[in-house]
N, C-alpha and C positions, 0 to 999 in steps of 0.2 A: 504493500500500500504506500502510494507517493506522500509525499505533505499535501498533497495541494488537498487530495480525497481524504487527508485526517482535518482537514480543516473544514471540509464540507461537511464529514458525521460532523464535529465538534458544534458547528453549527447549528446543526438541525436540532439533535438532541438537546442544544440551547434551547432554541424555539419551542419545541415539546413543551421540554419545565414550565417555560413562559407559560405558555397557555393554557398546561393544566395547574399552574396555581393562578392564573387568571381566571379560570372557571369556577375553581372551588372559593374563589372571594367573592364572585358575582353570585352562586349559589348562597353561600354565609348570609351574604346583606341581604339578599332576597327575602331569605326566612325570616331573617331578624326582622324586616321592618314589615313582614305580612304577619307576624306576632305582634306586634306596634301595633297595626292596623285592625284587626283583630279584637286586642285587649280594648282598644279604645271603644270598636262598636259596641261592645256586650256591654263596658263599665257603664257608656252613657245609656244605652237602650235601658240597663236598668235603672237605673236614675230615674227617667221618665216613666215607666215603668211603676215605678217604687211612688209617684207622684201623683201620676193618675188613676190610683187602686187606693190609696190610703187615703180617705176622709180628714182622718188627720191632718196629714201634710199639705192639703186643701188652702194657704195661705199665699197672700198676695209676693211676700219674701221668697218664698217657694216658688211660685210663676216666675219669675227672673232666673232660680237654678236651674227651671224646669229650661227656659229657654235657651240657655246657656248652651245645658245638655242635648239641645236637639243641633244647635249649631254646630258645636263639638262634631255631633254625630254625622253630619253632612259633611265636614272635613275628613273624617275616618272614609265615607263611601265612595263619597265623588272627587275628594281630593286625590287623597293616600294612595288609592290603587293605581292611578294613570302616575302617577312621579314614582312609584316604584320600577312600572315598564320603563320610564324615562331613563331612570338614573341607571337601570342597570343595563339594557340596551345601550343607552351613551347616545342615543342620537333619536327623534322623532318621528314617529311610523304611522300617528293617526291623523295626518292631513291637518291642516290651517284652520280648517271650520272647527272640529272638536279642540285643536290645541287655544281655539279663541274662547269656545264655552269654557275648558280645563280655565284655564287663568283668568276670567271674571268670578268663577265661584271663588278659585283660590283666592286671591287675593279679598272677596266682599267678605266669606265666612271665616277667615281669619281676622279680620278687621273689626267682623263683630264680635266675635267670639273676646277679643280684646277688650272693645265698648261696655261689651257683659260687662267686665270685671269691675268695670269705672262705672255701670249704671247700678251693680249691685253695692259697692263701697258709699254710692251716696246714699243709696236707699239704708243701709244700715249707717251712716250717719244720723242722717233724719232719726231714725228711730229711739237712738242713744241719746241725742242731746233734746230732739222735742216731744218724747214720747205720747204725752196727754196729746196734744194737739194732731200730731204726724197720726195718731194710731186712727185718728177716725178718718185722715185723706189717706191712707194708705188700703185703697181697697184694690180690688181686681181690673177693675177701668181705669186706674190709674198706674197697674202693672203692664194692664196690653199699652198704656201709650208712651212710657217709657221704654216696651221693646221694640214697637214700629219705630219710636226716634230714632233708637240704635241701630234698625237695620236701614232705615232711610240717609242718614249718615255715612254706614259704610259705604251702600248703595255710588252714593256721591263720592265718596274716595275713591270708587275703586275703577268708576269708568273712565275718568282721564286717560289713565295708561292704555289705558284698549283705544282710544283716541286714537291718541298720538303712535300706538303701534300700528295703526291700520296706513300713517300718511308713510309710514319705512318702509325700505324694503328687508325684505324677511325672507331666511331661507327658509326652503320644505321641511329640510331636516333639524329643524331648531325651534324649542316653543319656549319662548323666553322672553320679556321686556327690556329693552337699553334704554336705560334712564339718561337720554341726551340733553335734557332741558335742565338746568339748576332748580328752576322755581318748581320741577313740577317734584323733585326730588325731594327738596326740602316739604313743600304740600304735601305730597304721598307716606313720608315718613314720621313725620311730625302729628299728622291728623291721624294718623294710622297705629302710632304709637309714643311718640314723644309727647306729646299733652295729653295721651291719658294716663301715661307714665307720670306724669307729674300730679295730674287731677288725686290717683290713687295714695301717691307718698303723703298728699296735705293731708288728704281724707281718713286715711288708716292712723294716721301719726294723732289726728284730732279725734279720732274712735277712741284710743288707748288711752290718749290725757283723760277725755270722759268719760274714760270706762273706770278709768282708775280715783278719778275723784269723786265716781259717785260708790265707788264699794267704801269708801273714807268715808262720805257723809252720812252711809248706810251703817256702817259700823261705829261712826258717831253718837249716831242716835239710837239705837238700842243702846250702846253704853248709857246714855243719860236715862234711859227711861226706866233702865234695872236699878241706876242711882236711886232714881224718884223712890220706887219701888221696896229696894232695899233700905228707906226709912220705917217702914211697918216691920215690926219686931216678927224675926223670921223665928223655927223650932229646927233647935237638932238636936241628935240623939247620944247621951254618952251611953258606955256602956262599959260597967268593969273591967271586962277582957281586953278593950279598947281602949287605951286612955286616950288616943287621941279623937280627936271633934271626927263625928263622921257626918260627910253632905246626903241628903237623902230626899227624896221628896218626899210631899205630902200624900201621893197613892199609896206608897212603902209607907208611912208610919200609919194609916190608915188597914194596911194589907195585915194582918197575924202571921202568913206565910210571910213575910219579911223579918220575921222575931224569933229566934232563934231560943227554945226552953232554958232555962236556967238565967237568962240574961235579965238587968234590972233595969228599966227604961227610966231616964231621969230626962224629962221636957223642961227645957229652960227658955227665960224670952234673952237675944243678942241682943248686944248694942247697933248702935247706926254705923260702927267700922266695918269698914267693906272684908268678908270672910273669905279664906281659901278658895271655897266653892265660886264667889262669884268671880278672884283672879285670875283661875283657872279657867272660865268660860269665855274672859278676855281673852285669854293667851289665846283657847281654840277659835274665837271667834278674828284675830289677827291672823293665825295660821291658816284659817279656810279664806279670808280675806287675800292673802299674800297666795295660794295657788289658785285663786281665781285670776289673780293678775298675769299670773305665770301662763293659767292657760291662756287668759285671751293674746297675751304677748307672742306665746308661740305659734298660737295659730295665724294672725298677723303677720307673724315673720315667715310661716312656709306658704303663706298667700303669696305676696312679696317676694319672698325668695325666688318662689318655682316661677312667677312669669317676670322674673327681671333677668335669671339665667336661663331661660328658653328664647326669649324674645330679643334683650339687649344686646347680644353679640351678630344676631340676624342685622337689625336695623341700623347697627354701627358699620358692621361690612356696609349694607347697602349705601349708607350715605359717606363715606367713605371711599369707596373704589369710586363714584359718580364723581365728587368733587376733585379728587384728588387722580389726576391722569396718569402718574408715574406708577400709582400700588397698583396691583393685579394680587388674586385673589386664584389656587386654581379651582377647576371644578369640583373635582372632592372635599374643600374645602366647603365651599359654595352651598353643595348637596348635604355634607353635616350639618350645616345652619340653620337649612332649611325644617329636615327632620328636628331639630332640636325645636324649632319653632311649631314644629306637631305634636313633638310631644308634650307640650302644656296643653292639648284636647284631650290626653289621658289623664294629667294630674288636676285639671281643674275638678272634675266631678268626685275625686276621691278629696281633696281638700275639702270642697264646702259640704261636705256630708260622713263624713267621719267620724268629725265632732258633733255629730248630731246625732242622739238617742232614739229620736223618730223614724229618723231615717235609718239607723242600725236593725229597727225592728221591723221596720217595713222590708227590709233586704232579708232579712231572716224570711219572711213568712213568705217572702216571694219565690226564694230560695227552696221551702219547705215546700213548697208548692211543683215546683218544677221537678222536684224529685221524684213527686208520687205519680206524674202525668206518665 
């Protein structure tokens, strides 16, 4: 065998490798992100689901998750599945008519899906800081017209770009928008995400101040009222075997099964000094104060979190590579961004219902239900 023909096998069997770990990465991501797409349909389906069966869950708050959850759910079906042909083919196979419907849904149901987030953080403003008031406009006609705003909004963001892609020219094998304009750059990402990015940090930031000053004024005033209270000469119980004071209530010294044979019960009236018993009901009543703050803190922060790290590096490339002619970004880059920006249609639905006990139980029974069918 010459060099020239060890250099041709050397070659080829190159090639090979190439291609068969090029297969087995395009197979990998495939799977991966038809589980992505997947998880997402079932999470939301049940949501909505869990919404429109439970009488309970029946609340005006609840229509906004409910909505949420169906946008979600139209990103999983009509999104997700064409940008997986996309990304993994590498090139565009379903003709200019459908790559134009693919990218008006994309771009409106992520936009609202976004709006959600900033129609639901002022609806639970309102509710925290004007509760009396908010509670009686907060009905169901005013849930459907704060969702038509939202989707009328994205609606408006989202057809510029399909504009101004229709005046370019566009190759067959490519379904993508070049954002050639500044203004329409900065309008499309800023309406799209940077001012509701901003609308949610005042919003949430002003939830937690008044979340947290009113469990203060709440645990204020019961302290003052057990003050009041603890001037009427309280009864507790000694008892020989006991020398210490024991707290007890008034069913127990009423109850005989609480008195134990042999023991000599001596009723005395206190003074107006505040006793064991009642320091001890501060302390609990600070401790359950302090992990309510904790929860609502944390739940706030994986709001926040999950769509500032799904969304913010998306919207930064975008405005970014537009402005700036020299960065380039490549496509796999591009494509993780993108998925990262889907997947907060999976984590939204499991955040705002998690922490929800109703909706725990309503997942169970629905659950319980699907097992027996």
């Amino acid at each position: 065998m010459n060099k020239m023909d060890l250099e041709n096998e050397t070659y080829t069997n190159f090639t090979i490798e190439e291609l068969t770990k090029g297969k087995t990465s395009k197979v990998l991501i495939s799977l991966s992100l038809s589980v992505l797409t997947i998880m997402t349909t079932l999470i939301n389906s049940l949501v909505i689901s869990a919404i429109i069966v439970t009488r309970k869950l029946h609340h005006p708050a609840n229509y906004l998750i409910c909505s949420l959850a169906v946008t979600d759910l139209l990103v999983a079906v009509l999104v997700m599945p064409f940008n997986i042909i996309y990304t993994v083919k590498e090139t565009w196979v379903m003709g200019q008519v459908v790559c134009n419907i693919w990218l008006s849904v994309d771009i409106t149901c992520c936009t609202c899906s976004i709006l959600h987030l900033a129609a639901i953080a002022l609806d639970r403003y309102r509710a925290i800081t004007d509760a009396v008031e908010y509670a009686q406009k907060r009905t169901p006609k005013r849930a459907g017209i704060m969702i038509t705003v939202v989707w009328v909004i994205s609606i408006f963001i989202s057809m510029p770009p399909l504009f101004w892609r229709h005046q370019g020219n566009n190759k067959e094998d490519e379904c993508l928008i070049k954002h050639e304009h500044l203004v329409y750059t900065i309008y499309s990402t800023f309406g799209a995400f940077y001012i509701p990015l901003g609308l949610i940090l005042i919003l949430y930031y002003k939830i937690y101040r008044a979340a947290k000053t009113l469990y203060h004024k709440r645990s204020a005033s019961k302290h003052i009222n057990e003050d009041v209270n603890g001037k009427m000469p309280s009864i507790t119980v000694r008892s020989p075997r006991t020398p210490s004071t024991l707290c007890i209530s008034e069913k127990s010294i009423s109850d005989p099964s609480t008195i134990e044979d042999g023991d000599k019960i001596h009723i005395t009236a206190r003074s107006l000094n505040p006793s064991t018993c009642q320091q001890e009901k501060l302390w609990k009543r600070n401790k359950i104060s302090g992990t309510r703050e904790r929860k609502a803190a944390t739940t706030l922060g994986l709001i926040l979190g999950a769509f500032v790290i799904c969304w913010l590096p998306f919207f930064l490339k975008e405005l970014i590579v537009n402005v700036c002619d020299s960065c380039y970004i490549s496509p796999e880059m591009t494509d993780f961004l993108t998925w990262l920006g889907y997947l907060n249609s999976l984590i939204n639905p499991l955040i705002y219902t998690i922490f929800n006990e109703d909706f725990k139980k309503a997942f169970q029974k629905l659950v319980r239900c699907k097992m027996f069918l």
